[in-house]
C-alpha positions in Angstrom: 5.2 6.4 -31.3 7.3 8.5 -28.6 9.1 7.6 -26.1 6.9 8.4 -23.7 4.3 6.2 -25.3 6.7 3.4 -25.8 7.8 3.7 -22.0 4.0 3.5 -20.6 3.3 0.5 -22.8 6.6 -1.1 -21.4 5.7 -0.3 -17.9 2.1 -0.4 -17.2 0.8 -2.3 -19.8 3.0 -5.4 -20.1 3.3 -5.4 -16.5 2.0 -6.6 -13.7 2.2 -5.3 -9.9 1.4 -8.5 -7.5 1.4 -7.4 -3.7 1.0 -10.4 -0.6 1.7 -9.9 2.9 0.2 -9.6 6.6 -0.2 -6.7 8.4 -1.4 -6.1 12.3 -3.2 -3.4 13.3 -3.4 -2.1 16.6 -5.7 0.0 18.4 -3.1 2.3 21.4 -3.8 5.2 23.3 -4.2 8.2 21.0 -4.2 6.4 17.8 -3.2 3.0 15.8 0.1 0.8 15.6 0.3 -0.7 11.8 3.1 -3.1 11.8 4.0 -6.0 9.2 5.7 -7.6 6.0 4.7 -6.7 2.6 5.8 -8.7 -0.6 6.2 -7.5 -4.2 6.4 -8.7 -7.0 6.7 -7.1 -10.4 6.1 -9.8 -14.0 6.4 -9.0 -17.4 3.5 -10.8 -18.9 4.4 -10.7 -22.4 8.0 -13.1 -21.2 6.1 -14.5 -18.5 9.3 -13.3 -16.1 9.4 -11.9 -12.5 11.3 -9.1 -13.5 12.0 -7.9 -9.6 11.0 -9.3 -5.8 10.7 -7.0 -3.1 10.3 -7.8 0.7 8.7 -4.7 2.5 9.0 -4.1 6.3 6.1 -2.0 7.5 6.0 0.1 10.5 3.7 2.8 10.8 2.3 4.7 14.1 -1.0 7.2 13.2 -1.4 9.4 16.3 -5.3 10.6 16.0 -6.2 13.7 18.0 -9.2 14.1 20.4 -12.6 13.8 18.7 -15.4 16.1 20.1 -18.9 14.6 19.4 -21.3 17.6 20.0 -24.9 16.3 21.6 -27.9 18.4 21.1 -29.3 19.8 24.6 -32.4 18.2 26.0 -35.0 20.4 27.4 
């Protein structure tokens, strides 16, 4: 096998990605507040071993322009 191989079978297969968390979602004037914590964990199934915890603070703003909703003329 190459290394490449042998590293993709280390990482992906043996491995698994567990994500908990809350997040709040807000609606604002001209777009949406996302704000939170996120936890992560990643096992190694094979040793049954959390190989790394992560706590994830999450603040996003998304600013969504003006939408234009055309309507068809009425005679």
């Amino acid at each position: 096998m190459s290394i490449v191989d042998d590293f993709v079978e280390n990482l992906v297969e043996r491995n698994a990605l567990r994500v908990t968390g809350a997040l709040a979602v807000v609606l604002v004037d001209g777009g949406i507040n996302i704000s939170g914590t996120l936890r992560s964990t990643l096992r190694d199934q094979k040793k049954s071993k959390d190989l790394l915890n992560v706590d994830i603070p999450m603040v996003a703003q998304v600013k969504v322009g003006d939408l234009v909703i055309p309507l068809p003329k009425i005679p």
